[in-house]
N, C-alpha and C positions, 0 to 999 in steps of 0.2 A: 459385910466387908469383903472384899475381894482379897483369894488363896494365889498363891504365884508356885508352880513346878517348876524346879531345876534340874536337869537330865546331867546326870554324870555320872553312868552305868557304860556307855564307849569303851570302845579298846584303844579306838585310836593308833594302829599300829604305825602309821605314816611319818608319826611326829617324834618320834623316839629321839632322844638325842645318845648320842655315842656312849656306849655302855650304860645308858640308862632305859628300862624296859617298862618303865612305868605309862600308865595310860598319861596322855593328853593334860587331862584336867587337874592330876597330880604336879604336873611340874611347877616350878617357882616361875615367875615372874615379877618385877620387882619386889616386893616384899611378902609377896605372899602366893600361896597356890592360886592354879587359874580359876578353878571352881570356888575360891572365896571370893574373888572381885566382885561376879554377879550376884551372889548371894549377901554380901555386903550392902549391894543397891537394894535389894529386896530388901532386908533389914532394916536398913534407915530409913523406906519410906515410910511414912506416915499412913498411906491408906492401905498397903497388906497388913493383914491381918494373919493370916498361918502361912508357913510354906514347909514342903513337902519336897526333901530331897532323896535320888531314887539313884541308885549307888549301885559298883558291882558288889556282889555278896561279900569278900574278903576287906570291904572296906567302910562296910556301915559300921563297926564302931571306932574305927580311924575318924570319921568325919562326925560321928556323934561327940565326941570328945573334942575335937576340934572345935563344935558349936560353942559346945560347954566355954572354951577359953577366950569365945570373942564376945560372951556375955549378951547374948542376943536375947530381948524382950518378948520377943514373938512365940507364940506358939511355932514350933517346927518338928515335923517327923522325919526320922529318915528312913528309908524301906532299900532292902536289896532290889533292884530293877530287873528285867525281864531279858528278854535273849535281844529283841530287837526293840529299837526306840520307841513304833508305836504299843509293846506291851508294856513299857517303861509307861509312860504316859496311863496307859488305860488302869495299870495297880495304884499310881497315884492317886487316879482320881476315885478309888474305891475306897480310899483313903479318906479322902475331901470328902466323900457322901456322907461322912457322919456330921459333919456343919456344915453341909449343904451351901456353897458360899454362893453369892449373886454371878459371880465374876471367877474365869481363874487366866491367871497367864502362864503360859508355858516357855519356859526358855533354855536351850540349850549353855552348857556350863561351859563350854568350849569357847564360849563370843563374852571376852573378859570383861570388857567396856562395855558393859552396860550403863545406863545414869538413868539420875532422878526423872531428868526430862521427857526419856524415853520413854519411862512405866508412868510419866503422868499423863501423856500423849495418847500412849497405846489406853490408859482406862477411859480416855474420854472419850475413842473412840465405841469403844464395846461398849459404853454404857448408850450411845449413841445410836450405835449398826447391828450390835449383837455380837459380831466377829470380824476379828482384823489380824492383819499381819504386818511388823513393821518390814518395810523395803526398801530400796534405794534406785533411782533408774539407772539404765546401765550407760556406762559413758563412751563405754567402745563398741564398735562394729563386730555385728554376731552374723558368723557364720553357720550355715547348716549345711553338714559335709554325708559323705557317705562313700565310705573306701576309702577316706585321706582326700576326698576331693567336692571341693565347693559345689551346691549343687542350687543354695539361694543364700541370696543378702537380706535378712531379715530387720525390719524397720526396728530401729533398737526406741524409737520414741514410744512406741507400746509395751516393750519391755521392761522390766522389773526384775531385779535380784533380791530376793526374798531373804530375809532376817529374822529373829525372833529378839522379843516375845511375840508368839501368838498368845490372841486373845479371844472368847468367845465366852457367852452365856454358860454359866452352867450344867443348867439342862440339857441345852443343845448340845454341848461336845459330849456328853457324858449319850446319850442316845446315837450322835452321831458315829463315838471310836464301839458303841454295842453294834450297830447294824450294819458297821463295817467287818466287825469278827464277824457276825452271823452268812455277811457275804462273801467272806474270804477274801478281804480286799487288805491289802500291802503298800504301803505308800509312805515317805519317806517325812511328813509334813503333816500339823496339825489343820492346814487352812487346806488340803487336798482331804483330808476324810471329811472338812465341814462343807464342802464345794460337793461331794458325790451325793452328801445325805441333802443337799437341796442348798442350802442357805450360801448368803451374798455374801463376800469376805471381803472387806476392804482392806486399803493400802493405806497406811500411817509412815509420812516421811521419818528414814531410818538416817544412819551417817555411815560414813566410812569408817570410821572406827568401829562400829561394831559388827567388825570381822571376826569371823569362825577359824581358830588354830589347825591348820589341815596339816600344813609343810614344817619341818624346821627352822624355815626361814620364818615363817610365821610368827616363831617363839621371837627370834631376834626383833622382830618390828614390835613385837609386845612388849620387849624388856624397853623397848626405850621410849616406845608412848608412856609405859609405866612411871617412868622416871623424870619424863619430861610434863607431862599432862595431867597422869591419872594420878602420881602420888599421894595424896591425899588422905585414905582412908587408914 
């Protein structure tokens, strides 16, 4: 059965709202923190099987305990996370070698709207390709500047704005984020360390809603998809 990682180890300093100094994934949005939406979807699907949530140190038994009160069936670990995302990622998944899963998806905790659809999409890719990344095309004109000034218009029909879950084999990311420590390679993205170690990563159509909380405004457009769309859970 396939493991799903949820990253909510961030500081997120951008998104603070006024005298609140909590990371990101802490905050409410409609009725509940941002980091339980997606882990909610995790929960309810049907074909995860464990998940592995990777937390700042001060907060793994906040969010242990939290588990505890939403009565979740699943196997779930939560582990303090690492300085930077890709080490977040890489202690989960040493995590995950003890059941060895077929499958794991990765997802940042930050992109609250996740749905069922999405992690049944994104498995059927990977069980398909090997490894995928959910995206979205982009809809506006990209520029590529240098000093504040336009320097090309780049074809936005071949572009892509990348989402998660990422998804890949097990084997593979687990060899892929090894031979990346071993080359001193940095990179912001799970489908950028499976693309250096060799393998094809496809694109699984993503939505607009599942936007990543950067800005404060961000929270607001959360709190009322939450209310208007996602309330639900």
């Amino acid at each position: 059965m396939p493991a799903a990682i949820l990253l909510a180890a961030g500081i997120g300093a951008r998104c603070a709202r006024p005298g609140d100094k909590s990371p990101k994934q802490f905050l409410s949005i409609g009725k509940h923190p941002v980091w339980v939406w997606p882990f909610l979807a995790f929960a309810n699907h049907r074909e995860i099987d464990q998940i592995v949530v990777a937390t700042l140190p001060d907060m793994v038994d906040t969010i242990r305990e939290a588990i505890a009160k939403l009565s979740c069936s699943k196997e779930v670990v939560v582990i303090a996370g690492g300085e930077t995302r890709q080490e977040s990622v890489r202690l989960s998944l040493d995590v995950l070698s003890k059941s060895n899963p077929d499958f794991v998806l990765i997802h940042d905790a930050a992109r609250p709207f996740l749905t069922a659809q999405i992690i049944s999409d994104t498995l059927d890719s990977v069980r398909k390709y090997g490894a995928c990344t959910i995206g979205v095309t982009a809809s506006d004109t990209v520029k590529k500047v240098a000093d504040g000034v336009i320097v090309e218009t780049l074809d936005r029909n071949s572009l892509v704005l990348v989402q998660t879950p990422q998804a890949a084999r097990f084997d593979w990311i687990v060899k892929a984020h090894e031979k990346a420590r071993q080359e001193g390679l940095s990179v912001t993205d799970d489908a950028a360390i499976l693309e250096q170690a060799g393998h094809k990563v496809v694109i699984v159509q993503g939505s607009p809603h599942n936007f990543k909380i950067t800005q404060p405004e961000d929270l607001a457009l959360a709190d009322a998809l939450a209310s208007i769309i996602f309330e639900r859970v």
